[in-house]
N, C-alpha and C positions, 0 to 999 in steps of 0.2 A: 692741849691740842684742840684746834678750833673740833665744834661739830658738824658733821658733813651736810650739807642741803640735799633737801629733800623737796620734791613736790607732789604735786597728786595728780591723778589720773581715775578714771572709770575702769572698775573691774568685768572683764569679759569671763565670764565662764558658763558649762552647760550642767554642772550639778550644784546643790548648794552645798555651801562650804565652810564651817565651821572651823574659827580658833581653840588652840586649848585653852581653859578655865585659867585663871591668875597667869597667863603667860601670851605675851607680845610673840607674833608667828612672822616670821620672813620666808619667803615662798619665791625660789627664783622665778623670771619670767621674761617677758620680750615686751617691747613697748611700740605700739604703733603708732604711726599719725594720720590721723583721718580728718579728710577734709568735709566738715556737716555744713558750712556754704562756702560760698566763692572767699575766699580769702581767710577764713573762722577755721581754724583745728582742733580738734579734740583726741587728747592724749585717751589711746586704751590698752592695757594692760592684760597679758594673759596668760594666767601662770603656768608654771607647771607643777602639778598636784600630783606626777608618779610618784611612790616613794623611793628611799634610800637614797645617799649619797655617792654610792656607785655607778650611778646612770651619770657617767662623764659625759657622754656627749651632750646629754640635757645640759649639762650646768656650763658647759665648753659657751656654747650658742646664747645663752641668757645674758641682758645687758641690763637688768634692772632686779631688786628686790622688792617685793612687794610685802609692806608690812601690814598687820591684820592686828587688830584690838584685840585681845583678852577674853574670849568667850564670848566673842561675837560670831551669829553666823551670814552669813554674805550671799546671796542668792543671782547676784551681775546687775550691772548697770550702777553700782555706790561707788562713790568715791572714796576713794583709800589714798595711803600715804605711798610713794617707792622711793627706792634713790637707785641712782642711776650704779652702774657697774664700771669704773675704768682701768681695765687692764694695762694699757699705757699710758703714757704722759705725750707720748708722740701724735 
């Protein structure tokens, strides 16, 4: 099975945010486009850091995973990896 592509974007957040140690973090999130000059986008990313997996409607609304290094902590504006989310093919 090929691997899925991935690109990168700027992480938007208001607290710093910390992966766990020895372990790769996926953090659902929504993906912006912003336009920083006339014609130039910059992809921003902005997770959702409630916890549990019970907040359906968090993860209903989410079109991108945001992945996070290995005990790295990330304070906004780095570039990180996502991939996009496709719930259809339609």
């Amino acid at each position: 099975m090929p691997r899925a592509a991935c690109s990168r974007g700027v992480l938007v957040i208001d607290k710093p945010l910390t992966a766990p140690a020895n372990k790769r973090q996926f953090l659902r999130g929504n993906l912006a486009m912003v336009e920083s000059e006339p014609g130039t986008y910059r992809v921003e990313l902005y997770p959702d850091v409630l916890p549990g997996s019970h907040l359906l409607h968090h993860a209903a609304t989410a079109d991108v995973l945001i992945e996070l290094a290995p005990g790295t902590t990330y304070t906004g504006g780095e570039a990180v990896r996502y991939h996009r989310i496709r719930l259809t093919d339609n």
